[in-house]
N, C-alpha and C positions, 0 to 999 in steps of 0.2 A: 504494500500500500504506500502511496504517497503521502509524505508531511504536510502536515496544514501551513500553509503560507500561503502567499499573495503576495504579486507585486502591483503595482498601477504607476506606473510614469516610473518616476526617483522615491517614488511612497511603498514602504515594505511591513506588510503584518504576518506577525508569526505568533502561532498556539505553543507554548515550550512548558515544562514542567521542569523540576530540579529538587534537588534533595540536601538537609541537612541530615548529615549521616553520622550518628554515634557511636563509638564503640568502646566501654569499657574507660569514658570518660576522655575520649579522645572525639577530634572531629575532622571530618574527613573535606578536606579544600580545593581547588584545583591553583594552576597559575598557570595562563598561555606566557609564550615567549613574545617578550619587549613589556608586559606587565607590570606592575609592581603590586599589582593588589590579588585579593583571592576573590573566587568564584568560585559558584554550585556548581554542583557534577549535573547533568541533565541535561534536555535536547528537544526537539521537538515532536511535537504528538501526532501520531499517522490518521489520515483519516479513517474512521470508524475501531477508534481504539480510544479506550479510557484514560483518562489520563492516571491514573493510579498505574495500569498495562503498561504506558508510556514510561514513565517513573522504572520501575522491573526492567521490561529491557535496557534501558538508556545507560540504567546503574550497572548492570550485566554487562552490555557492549564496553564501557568507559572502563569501567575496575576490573570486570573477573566476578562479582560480587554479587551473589544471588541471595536478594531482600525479598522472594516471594513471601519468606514464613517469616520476615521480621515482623516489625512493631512499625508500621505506617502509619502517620496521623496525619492528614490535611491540616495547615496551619496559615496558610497564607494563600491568597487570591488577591495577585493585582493586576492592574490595567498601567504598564510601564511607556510613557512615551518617551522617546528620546532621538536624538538626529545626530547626524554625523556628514565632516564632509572628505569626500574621497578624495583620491591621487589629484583626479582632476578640478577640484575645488567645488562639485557639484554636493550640494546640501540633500541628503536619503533623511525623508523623517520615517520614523521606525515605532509600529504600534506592536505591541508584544502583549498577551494574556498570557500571564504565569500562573501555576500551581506550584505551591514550594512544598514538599514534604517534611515535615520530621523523622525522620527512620532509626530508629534502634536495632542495633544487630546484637543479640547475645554472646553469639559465640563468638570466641578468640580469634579473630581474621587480620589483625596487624602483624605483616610478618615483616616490616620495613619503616620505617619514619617518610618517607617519601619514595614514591616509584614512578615510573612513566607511562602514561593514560595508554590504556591498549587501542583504543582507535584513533591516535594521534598522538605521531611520534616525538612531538615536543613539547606536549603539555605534561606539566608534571602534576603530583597526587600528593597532597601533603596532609599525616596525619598531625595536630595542635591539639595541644592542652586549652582545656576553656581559659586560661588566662590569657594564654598567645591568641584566641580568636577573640575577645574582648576586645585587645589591643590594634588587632589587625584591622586591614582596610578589608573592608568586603564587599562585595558588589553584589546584590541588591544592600543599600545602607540596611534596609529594613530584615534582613537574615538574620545580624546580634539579636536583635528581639527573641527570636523562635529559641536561642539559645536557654532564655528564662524563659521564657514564656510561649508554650506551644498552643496556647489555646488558638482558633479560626479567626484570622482577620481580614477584612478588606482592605485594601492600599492604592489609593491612587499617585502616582508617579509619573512627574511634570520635569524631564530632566532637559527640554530643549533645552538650548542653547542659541538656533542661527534662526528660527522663526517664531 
């Protein structure tokens, strides 16, 4: 099945889900290369696929990491706008519908401090201590949250910039 997206002209909307992922007091980050900040593991939702489904694979494709039988909790629904402008100086505004997960894994699956994402060879996988993700930069700002507090929110997210 195909991913939910859309383009229209330089206008880009995407279905994506993502996950904070726990493990024994640890949390599981991503960082592409030229970054300095951390991101969800997570991707986009195919059509006629759940996004909880989305979430399982995405986490499986990315880590190795099968979260069927973990502890999933829906905690975050937002509507993220933001724009960006390319090589060529042209301005893409970009609508994006997220599902953020909470996920608890029981079992003992940290067998590294950081490793390299299995479907992309240069993102790395970083587990942190809730102190270190406190202090870190995180993209969506609104992730820290889920760290105390898992309960279901709505989020609206207004990050233009060029319109």
């Amino acid at each position: 099945m195909r991913d939910i997206k859309f383009k229209e002209g330089d206008d880009l909307f995407n279905y994506r889900v993502a996950a904070i992922i726990e493990n024994k007091g640890k949390y599981l980050f991503q960082i592409m290369p030229g970054d300095e900040c951390f991101t969800l593991v997570g991707g986009r939702v195919r059509f006629m696929e759940t996004s909880r489904d989305a979430l399982i694979r995405e986490v499986l494709e990315e880590t190795g990491y099968d979260i069927s039988r973990a502890e999933i909790k829906l905690s975050l629904i937002a509507e993220n706008f933001f724009d960006y402008k390319d090589k060529n100086e042209v301005v893409h505004n970009v609508q994006t519908l997220l599902f953020v997960y909470k996920v608890d894994i029981d079992e003992d699956v940290i067998k590294e401090k950081s490793f390299v994402m299995k479907d992309k060879d240069d993102t790395t996988l970083n587990w942190v201590s809730y102190d270190e993700a406190k202090k870190a930069e995180i993209l969506p700002e609104t992730a820290k949250r889920i760290l105390d507090d898992d309960c279901l929110k709505y989020e609206l997210i207004n990050d233009r910039q060029f319109s």
